[in-house]
N, CA, C and O atoms as a GROMACS GRO file, in nm:
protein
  628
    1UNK      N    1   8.222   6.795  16.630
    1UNK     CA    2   8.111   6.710  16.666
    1UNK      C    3   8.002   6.798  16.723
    1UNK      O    4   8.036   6.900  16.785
    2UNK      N    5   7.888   6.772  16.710
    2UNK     CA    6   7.758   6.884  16.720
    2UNK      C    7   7.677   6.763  16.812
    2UNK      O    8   7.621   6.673  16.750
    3UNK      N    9   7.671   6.766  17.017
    3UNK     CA   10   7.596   6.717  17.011
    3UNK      C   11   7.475   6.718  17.016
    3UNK      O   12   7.409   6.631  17.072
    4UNK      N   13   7.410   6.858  16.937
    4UNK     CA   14   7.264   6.905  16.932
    4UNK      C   15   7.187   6.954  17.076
    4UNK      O   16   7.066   6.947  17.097
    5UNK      N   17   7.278   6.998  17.157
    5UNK     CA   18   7.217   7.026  17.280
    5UNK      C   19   7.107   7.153  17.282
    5UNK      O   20   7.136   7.268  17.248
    6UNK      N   21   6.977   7.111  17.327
    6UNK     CA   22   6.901   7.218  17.363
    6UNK      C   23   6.888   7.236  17.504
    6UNK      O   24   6.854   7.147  17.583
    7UNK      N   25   6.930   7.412  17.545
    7UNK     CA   26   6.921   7.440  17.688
    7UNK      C   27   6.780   7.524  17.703
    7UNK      O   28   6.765   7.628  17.639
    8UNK      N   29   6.685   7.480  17.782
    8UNK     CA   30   6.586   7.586  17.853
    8UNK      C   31   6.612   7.578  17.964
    8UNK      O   32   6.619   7.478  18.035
    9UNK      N   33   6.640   7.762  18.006
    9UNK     CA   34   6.702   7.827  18.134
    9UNK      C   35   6.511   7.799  18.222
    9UNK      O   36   6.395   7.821  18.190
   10UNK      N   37   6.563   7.757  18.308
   10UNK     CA   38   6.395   7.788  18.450
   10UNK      C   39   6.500   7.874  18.528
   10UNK      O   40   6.616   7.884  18.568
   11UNK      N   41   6.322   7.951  18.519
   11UNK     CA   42   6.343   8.092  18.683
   11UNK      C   43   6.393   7.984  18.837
   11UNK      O   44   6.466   8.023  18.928
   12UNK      N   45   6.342   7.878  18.827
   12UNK     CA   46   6.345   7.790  18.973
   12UNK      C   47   6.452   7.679  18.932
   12UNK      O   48   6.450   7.626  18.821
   13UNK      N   49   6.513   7.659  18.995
   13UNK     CA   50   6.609   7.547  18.973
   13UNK      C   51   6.730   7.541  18.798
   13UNK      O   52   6.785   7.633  18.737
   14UNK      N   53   6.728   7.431  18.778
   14UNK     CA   54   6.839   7.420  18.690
   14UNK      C   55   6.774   7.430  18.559
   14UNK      O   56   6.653   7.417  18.538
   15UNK      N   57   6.857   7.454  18.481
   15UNK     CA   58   6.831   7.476  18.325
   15UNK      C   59   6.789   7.298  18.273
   15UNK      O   60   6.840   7.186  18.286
   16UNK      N   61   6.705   7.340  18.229
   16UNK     CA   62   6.660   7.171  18.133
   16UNK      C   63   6.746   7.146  17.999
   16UNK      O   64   6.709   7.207  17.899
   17UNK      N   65   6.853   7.067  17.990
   17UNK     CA   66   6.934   7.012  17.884
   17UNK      C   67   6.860   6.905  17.847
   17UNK      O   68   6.810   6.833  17.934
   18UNK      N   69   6.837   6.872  17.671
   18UNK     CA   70   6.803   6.776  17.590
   18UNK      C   71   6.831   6.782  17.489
   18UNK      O   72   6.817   6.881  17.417
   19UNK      N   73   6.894   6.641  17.448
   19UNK     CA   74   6.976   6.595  17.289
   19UNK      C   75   6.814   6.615  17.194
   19UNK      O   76   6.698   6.597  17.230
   20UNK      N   77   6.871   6.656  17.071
   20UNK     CA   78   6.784   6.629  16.921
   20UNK      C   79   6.819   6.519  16.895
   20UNK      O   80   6.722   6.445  16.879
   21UNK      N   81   6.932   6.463  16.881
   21UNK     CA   82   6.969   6.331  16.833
   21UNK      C   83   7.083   6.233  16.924
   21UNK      O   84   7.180   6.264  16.992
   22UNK      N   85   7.034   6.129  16.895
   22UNK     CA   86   7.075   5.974  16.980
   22UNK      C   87   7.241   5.973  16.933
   22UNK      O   88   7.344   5.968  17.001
   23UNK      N   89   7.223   5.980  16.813
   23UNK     CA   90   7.346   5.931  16.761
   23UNK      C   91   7.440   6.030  16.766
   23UNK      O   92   7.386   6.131  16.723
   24UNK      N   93   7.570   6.055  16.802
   24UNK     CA   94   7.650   6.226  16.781
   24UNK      C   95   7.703   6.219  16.583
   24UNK      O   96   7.766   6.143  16.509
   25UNK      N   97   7.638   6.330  16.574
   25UNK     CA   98   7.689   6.358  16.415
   25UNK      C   99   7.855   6.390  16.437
   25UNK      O  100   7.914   6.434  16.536
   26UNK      N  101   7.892   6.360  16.340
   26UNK     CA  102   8.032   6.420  16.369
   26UNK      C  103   8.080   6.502  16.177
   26UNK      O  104   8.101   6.444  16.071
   27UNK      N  105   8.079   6.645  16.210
   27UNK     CA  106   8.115   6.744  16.096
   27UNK      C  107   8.301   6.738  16.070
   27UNK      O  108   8.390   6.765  16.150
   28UNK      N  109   8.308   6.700  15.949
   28UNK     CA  110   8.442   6.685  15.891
   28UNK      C  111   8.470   6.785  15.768
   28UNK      O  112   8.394   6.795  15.672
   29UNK      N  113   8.591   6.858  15.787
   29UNK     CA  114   8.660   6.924  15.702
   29UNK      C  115   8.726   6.880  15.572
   29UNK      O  116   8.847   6.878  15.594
   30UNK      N  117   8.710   6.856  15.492
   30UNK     CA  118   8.742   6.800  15.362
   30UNK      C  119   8.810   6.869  15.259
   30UNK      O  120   8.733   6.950  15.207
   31UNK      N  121   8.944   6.872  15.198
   31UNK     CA  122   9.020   6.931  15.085
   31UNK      C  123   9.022   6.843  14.973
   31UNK      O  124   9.070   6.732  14.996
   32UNK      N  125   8.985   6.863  14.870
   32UNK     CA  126   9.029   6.829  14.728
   32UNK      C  127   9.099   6.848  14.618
   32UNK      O  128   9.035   6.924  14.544
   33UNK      N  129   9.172   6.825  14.583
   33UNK     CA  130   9.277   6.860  14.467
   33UNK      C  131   9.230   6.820  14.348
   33UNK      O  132   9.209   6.699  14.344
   34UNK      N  133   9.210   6.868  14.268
   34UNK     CA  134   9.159   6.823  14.120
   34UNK      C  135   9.241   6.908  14.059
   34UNK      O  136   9.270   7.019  14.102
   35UNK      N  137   9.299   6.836  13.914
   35UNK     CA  138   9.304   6.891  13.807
   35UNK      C  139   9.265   6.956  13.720
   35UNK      O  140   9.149   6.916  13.713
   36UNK      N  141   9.279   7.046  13.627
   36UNK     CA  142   9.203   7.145  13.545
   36UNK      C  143   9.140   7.067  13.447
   36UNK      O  144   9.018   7.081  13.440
   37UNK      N  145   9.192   6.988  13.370
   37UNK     CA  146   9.076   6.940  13.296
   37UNK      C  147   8.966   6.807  13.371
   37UNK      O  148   8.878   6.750  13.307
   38UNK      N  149   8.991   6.786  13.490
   38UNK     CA  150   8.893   6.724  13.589
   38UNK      C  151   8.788   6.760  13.630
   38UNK      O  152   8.688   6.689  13.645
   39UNK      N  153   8.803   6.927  13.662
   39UNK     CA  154   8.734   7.011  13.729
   39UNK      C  155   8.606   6.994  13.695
   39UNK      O  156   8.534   6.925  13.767
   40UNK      N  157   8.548   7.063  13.560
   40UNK     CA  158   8.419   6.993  13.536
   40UNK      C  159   8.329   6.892  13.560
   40UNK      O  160   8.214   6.888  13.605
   41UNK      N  161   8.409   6.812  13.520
   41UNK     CA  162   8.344   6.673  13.546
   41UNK      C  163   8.340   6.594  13.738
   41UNK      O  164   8.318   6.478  13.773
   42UNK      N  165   8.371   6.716  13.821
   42UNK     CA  166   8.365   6.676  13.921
   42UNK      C  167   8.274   6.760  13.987
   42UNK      O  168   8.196   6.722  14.075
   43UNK      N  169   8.286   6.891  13.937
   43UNK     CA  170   8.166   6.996  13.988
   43UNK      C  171   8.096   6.953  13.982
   43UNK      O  172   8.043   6.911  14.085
   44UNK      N  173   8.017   6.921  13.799
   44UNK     CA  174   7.900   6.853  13.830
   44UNK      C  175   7.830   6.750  13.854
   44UNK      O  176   7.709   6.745  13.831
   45UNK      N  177   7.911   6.633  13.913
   45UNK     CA  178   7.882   6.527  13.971
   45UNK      C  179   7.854   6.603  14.109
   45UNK      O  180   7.745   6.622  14.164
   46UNK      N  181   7.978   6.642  14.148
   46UNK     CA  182   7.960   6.642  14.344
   46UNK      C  183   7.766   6.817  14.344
   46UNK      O  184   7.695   6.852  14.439
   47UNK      N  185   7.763   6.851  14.242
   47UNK     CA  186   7.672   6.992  14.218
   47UNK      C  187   7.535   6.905  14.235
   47UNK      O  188   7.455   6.941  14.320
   48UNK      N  189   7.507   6.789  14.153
   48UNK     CA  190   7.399   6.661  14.145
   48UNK      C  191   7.409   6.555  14.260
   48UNK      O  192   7.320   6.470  14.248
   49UNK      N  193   7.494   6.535  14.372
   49UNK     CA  194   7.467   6.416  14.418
   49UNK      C  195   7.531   6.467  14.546
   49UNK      O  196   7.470   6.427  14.645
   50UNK      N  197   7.624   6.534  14.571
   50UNK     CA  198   7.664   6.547  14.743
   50UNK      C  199   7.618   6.639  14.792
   50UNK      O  200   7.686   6.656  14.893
   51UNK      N  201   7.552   6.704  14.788
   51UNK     CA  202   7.430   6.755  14.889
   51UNK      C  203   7.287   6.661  14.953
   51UNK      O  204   7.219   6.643  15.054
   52UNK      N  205   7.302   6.625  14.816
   52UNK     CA  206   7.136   6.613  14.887
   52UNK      C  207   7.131   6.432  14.862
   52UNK      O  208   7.022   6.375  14.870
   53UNK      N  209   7.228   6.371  14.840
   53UNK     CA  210   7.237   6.195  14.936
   53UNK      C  211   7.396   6.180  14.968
   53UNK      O  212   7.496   6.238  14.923
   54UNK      N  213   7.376   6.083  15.060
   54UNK     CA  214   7.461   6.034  15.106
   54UNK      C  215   7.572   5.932  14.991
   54UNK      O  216   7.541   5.844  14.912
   55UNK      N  217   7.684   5.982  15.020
   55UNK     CA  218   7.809   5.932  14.920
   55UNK      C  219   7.918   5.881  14.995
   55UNK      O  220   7.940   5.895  15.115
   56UNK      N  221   7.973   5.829  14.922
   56UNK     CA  222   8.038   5.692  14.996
   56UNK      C  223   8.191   5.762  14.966
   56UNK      O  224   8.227   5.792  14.852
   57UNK      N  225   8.262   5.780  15.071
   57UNK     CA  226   8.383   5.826  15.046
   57UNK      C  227   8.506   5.739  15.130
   57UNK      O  228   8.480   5.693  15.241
   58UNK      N  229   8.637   5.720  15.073
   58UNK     CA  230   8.753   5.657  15.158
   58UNK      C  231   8.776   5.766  15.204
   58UNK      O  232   8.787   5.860  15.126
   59UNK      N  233   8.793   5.796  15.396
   59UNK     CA  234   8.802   5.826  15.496
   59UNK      C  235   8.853   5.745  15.599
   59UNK      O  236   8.860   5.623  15.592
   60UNK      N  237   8.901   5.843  15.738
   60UNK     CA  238   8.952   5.748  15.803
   60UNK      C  239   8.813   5.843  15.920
   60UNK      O  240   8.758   5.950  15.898
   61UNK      N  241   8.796   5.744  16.046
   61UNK     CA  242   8.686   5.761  16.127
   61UNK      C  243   8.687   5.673  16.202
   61UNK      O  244   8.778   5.591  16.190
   62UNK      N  245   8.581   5.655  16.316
   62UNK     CA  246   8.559   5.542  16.440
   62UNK      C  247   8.624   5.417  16.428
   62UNK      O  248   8.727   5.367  16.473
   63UNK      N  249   8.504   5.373  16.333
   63UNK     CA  250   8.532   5.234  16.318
   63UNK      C  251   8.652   5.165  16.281
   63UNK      O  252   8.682   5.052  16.320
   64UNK      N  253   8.754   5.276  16.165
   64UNK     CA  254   8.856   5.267  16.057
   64UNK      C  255   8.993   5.274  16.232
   64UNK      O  256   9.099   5.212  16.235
   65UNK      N  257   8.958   5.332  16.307
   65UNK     CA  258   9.040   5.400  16.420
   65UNK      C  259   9.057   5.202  16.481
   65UNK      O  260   9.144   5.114  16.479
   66UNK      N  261   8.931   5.217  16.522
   66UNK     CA  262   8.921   5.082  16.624
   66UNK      C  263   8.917   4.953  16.547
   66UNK      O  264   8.865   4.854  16.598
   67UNK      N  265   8.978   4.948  16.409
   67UNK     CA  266   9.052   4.840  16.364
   67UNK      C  267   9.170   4.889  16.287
   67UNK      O  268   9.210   4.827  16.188
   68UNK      N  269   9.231   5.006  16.331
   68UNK     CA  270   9.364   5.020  16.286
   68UNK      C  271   9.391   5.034  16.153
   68UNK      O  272   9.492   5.021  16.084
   69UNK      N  273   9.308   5.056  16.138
   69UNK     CA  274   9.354   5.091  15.938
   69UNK      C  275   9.356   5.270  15.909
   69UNK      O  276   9.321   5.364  15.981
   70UNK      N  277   9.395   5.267  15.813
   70UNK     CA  278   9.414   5.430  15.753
   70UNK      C  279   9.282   5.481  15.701
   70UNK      O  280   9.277   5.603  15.713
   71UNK      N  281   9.164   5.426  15.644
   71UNK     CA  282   9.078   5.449  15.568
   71UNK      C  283   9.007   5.362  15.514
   71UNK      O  284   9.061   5.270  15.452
   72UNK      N  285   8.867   5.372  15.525
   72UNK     CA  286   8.744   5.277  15.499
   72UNK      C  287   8.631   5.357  15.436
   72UNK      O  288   8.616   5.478  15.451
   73UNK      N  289   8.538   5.263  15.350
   73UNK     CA  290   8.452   5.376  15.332
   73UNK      C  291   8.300   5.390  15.397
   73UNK      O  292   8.214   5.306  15.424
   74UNK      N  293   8.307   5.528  15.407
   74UNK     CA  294   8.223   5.601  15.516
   74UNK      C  295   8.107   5.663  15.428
   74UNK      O  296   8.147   5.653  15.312
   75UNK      N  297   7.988   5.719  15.429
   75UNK     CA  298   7.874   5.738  15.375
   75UNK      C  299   7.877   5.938  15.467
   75UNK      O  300   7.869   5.972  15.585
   76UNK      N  301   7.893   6.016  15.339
   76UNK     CA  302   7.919   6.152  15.396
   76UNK      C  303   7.813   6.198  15.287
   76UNK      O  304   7.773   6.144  15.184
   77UNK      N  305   7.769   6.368  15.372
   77UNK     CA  306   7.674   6.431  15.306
   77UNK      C  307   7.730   6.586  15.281
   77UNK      O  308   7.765   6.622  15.393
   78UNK      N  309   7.748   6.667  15.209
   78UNK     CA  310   7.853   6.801  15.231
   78UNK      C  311   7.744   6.896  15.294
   78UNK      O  312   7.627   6.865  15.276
   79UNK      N  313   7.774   7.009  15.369
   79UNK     CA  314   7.687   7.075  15.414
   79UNK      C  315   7.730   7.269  15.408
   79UNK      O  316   7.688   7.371  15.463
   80UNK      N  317   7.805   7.243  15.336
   80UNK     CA  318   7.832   7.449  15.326
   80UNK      C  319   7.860   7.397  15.150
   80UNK      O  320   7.849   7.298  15.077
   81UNK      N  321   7.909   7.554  15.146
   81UNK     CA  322   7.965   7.639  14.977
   81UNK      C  323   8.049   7.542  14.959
   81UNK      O  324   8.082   7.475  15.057
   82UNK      N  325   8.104   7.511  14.821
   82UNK     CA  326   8.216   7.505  14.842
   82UNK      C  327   8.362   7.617  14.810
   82UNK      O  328   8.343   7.720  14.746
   83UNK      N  329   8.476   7.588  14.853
   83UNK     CA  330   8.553   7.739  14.847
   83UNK      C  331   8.665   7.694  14.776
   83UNK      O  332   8.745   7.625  14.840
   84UNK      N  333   8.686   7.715  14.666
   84UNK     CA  334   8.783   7.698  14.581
   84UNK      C  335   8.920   7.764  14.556
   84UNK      O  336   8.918   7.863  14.483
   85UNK      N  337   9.027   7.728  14.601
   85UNK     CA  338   9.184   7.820  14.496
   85UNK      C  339   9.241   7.765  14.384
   85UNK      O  340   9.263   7.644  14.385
   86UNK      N  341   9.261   7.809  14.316
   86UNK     CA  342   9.365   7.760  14.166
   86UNK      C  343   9.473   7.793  14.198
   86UNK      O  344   9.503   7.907  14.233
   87UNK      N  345   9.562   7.681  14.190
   87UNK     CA  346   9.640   7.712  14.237
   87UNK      C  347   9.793   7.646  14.098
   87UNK      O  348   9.785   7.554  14.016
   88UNK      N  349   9.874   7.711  14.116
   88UNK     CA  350   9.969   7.674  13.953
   88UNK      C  351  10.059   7.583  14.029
   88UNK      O  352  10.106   7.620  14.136
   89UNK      N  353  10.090   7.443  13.970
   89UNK     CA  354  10.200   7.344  14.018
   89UNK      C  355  10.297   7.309  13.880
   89UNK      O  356  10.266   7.223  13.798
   90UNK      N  357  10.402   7.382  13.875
   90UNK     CA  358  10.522   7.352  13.787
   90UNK      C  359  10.390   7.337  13.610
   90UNK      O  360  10.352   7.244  13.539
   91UNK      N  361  10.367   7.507  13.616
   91UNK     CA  362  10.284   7.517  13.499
   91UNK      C  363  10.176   7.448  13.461
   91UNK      O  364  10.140   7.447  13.344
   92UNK      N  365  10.119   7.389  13.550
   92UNK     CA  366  10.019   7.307  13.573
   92UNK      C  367   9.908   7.376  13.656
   92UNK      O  368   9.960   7.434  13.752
   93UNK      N  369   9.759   7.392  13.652
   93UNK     CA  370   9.716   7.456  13.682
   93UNK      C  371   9.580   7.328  13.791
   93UNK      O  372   9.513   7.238  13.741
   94UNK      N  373   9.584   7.364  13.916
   94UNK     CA  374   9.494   7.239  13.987
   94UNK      C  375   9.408   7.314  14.118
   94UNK      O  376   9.462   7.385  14.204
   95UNK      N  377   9.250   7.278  14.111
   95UNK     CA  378   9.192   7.339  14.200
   95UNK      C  379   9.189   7.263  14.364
   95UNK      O  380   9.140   7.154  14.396
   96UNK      N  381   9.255   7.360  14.445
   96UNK     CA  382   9.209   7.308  14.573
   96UNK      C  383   9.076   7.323  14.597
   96UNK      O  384   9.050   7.440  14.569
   97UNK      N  385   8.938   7.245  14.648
   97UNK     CA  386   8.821   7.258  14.674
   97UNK      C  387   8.783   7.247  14.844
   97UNK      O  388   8.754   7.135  14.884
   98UNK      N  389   8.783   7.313  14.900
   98UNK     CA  390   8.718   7.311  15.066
   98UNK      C  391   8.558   7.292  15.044
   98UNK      O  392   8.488   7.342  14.956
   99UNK      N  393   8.510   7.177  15.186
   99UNK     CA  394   8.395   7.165  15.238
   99UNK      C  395   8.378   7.102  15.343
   99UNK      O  396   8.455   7.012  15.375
  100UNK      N  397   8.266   7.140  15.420
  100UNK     CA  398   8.253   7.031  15.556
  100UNK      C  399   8.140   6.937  15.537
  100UNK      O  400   8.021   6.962  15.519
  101UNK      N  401   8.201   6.829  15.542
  101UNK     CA  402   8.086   6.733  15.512
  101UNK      C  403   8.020   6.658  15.670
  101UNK      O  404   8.106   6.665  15.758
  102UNK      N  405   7.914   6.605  15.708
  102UNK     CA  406   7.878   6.591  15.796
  102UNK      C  407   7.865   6.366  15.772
  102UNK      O  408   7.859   6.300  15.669
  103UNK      N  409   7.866   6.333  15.879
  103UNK     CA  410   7.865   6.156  15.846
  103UNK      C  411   7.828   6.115  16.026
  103UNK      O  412   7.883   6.151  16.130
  104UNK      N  413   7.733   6.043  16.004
  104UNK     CA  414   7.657   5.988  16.158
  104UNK      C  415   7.707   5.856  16.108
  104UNK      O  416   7.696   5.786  16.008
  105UNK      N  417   7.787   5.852  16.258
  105UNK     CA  418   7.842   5.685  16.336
  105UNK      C  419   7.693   5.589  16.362
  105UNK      O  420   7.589   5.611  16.424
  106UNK      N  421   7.734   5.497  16.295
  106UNK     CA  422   7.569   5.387  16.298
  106UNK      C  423   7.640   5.322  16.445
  106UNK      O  424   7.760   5.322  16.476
  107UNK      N  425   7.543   5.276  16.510
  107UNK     CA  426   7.519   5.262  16.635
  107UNK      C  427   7.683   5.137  16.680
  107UNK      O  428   7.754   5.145  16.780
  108UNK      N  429   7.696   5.037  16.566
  108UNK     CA  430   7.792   4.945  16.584
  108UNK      C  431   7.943   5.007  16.580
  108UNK      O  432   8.043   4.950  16.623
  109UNK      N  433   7.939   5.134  16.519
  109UNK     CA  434   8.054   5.184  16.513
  109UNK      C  435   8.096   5.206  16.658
  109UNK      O  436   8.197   5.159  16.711
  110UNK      N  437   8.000   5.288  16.716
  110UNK     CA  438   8.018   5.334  16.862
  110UNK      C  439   8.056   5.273  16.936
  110UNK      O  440   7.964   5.202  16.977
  111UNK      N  441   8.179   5.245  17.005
  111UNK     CA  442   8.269   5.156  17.125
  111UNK      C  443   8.127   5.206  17.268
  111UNK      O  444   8.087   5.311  17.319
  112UNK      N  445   8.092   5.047  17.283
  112UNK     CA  446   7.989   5.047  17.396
  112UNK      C  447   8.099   5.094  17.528
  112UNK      O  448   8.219   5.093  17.500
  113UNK      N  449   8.064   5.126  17.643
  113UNK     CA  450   8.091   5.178  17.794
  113UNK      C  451   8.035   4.977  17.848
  113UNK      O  452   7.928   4.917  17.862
  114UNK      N  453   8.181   4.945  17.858
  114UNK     CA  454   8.109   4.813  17.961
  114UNK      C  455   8.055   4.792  18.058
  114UNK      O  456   8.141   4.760  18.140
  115UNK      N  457   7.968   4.790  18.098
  115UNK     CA  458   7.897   4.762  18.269
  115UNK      C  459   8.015   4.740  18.319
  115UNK      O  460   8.114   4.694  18.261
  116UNK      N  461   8.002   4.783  18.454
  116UNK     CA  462   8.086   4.782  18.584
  116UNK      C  463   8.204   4.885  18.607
  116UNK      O  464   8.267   4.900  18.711
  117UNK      N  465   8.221   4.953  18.487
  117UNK     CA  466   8.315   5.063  18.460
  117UNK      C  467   8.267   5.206  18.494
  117UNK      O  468   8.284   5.309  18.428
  118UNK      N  469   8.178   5.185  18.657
  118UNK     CA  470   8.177   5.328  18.638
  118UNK      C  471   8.268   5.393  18.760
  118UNK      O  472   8.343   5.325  18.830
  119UNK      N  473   8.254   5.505  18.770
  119UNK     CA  474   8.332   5.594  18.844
  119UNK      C  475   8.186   5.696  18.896
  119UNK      O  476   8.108   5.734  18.808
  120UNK      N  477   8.156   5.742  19.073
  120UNK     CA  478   8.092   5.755  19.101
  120UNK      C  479   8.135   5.895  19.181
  120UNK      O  480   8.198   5.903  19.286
  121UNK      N  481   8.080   6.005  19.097
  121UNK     CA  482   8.179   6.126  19.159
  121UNK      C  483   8.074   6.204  19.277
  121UNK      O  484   8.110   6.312  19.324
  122UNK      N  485   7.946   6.142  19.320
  122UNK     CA  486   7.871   6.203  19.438
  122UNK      C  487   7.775   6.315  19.363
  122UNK      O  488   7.723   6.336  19.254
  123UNK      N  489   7.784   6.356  19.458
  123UNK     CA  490   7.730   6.535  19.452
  123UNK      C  491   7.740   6.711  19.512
  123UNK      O  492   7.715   6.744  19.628
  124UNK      N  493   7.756   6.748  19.468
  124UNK     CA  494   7.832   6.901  19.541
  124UNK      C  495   7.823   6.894  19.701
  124UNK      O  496   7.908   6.928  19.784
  125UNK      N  497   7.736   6.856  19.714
  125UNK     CA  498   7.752   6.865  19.873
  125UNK      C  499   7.803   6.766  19.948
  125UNK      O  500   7.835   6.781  20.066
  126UNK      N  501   7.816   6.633  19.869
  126UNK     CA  502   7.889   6.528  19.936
  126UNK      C  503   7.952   6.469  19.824
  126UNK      O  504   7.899   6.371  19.772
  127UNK      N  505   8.087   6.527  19.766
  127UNK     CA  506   8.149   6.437  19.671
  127UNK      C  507   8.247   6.384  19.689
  127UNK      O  508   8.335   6.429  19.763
  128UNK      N  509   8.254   6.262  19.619
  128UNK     CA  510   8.327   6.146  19.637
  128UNK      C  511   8.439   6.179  19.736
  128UNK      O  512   8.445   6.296  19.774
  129UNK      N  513   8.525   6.093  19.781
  129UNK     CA  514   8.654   6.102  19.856
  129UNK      C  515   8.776   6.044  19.826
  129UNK      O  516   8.890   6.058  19.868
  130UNK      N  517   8.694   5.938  19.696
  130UNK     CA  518   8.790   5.887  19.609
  130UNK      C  519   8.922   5.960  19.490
  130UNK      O  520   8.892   6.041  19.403
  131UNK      N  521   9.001   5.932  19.503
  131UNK     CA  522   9.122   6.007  19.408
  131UNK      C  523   9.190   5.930  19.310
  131UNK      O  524   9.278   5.850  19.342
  132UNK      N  525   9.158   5.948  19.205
  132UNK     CA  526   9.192   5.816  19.058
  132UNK      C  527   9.329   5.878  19.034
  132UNK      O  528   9.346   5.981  18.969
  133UNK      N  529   9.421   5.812  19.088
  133UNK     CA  530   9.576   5.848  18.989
  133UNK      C  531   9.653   5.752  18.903
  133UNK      O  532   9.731   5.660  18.927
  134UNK      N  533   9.601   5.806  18.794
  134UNK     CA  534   9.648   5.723  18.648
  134UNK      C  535   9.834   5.709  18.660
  134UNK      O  536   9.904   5.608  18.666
  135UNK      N  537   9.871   5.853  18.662
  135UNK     CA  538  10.015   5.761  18.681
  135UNK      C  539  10.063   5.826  18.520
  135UNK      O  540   9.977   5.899  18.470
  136UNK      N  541  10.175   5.809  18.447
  136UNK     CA  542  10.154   5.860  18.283
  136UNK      C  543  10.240   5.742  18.207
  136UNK      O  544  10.287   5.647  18.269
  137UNK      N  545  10.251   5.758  18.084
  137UNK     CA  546  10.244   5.651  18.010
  137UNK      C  547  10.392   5.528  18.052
  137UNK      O  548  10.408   5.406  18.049
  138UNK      N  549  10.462   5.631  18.083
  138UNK     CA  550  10.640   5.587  18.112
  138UNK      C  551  10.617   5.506  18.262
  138UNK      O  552  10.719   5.442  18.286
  139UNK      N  553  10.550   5.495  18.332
  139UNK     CA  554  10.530   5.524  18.488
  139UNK      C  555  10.357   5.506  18.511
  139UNK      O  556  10.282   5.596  18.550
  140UNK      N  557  10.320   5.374  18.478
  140UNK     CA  558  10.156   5.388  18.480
  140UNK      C  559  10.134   5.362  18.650
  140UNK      O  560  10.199   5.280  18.715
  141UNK      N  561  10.067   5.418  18.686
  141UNK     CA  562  10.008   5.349  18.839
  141UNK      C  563   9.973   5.247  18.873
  141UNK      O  564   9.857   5.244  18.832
  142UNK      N  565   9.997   5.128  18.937
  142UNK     CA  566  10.007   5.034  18.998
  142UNK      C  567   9.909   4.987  19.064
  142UNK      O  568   9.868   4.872  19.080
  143UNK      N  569   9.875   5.091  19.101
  143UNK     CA  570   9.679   5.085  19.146
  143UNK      C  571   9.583   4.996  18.998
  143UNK      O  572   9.590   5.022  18.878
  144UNK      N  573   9.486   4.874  19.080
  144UNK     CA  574   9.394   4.853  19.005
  144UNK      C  575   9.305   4.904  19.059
  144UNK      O  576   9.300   4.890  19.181
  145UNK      N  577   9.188   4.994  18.986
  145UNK     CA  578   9.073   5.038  19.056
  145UNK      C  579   8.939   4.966  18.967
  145UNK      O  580   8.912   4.979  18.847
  146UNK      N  581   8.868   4.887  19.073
  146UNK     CA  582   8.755   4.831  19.016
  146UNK      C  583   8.680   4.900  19.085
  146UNK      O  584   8.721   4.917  19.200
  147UNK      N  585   8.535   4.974  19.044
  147UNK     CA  586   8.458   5.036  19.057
  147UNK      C  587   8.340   4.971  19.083
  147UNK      O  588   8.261   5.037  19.150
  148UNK      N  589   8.308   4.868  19.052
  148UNK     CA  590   8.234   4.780  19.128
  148UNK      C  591   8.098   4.786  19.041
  148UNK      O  592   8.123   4.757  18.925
  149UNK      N  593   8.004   4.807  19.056
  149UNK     CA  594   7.864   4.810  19.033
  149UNK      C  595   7.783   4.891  19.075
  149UNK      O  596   7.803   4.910  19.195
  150UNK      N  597   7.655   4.981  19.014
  150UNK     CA  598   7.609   5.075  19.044
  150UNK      C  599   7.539   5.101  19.150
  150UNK      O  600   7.510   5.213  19.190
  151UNK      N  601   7.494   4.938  19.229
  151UNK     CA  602   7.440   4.920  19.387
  151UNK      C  603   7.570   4.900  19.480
  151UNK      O  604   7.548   4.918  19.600
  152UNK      N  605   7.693   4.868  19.448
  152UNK     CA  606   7.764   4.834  19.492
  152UNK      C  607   7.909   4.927  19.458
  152UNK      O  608   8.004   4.850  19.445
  153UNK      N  609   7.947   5.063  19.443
  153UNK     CA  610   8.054   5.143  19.376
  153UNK      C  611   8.164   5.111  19.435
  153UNK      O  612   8.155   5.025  19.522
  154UNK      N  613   8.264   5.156  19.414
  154UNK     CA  614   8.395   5.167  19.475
  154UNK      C  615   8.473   5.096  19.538
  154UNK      O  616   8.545   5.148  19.622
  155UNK      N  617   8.476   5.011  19.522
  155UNK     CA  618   8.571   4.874  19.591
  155UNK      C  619   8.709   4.863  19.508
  155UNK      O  620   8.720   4.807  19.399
  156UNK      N  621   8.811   4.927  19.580
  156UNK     CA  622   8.992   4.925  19.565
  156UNK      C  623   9.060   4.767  19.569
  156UNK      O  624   9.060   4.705  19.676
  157UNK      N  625   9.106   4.716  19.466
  157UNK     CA  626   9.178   4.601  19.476
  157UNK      C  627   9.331   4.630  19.507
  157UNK      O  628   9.410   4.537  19.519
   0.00000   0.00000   0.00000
């Protein structure tokens, strides 16, 4: 995931951090198996159309995650070479194809942060005093911690 961070260092105080983009791109690694007499006819489709628009591929991702399925289709763009092996399967001859394709989460994909869920860690010179212990999956902690509201933080039930 690339989230486009630009840093300018200042002589006085802190470095200025700012996003290029709203949305986080997220860069995916992609293998293909094709067959030898496939090969062609896939070069030059993906040589004409996956670079330069967006193509609709079954993938698994955000949205596919947060309704539990294996794979949905997602709108990907490829962005390097691609790197090819031939490789021989029981006298059969089939190209593995490598590429990283890049695909931006549209805004609905993105699981919103609910109001009232925050956690309020201070600042170096006066931070929090609060201690969150989750506890692990066998043995969760017993503690409810409501965090309250951003005029109002930290209130322990």
């Amino acid at each position: 995931m690339n989230a486009g961070l630009i840093r300018t260092p200042m002589e006085a105080g802190n470095a200025r951090q700012r996003r290029t983009h709203r949305i986080l791109p997220t860069r995916i690694s992609l293998v293909f198996v094709i067959n030898q007499p496939d090969y062609a006819a896939w070069l030059t489709w993906v040589n004409a159309n996956a670079w330069d628009e967006w193509v609709s591929m079954k993938l698994p991702g955000l949205e596919v995650s947060r309704l539990g399925l294996d794979t949905a289709a997602i709108a990907v763009r490829f962005m390097t070479d691609l790197q090819a092996d031939l490789m021989p399967v029981h006298r059969l001859w089939y190209w593995r194809v490598r590429v990283e394709a890049e695909y931006i989460p549209t805004p609905a994909q993105l699981v919103p942060v609910p109001i009232g869920d925050w956690i309020i860690a201070g600042t170096p010179g006066a931070p929090s005093p609060d201690w969150i212990i989750a506890g692990t999956p066998g043995a969760p902690s017993p503690d409810l911690i409501s965090s309250g509201t951003v005029d109002a933080p930290a209130a322990y039930v």
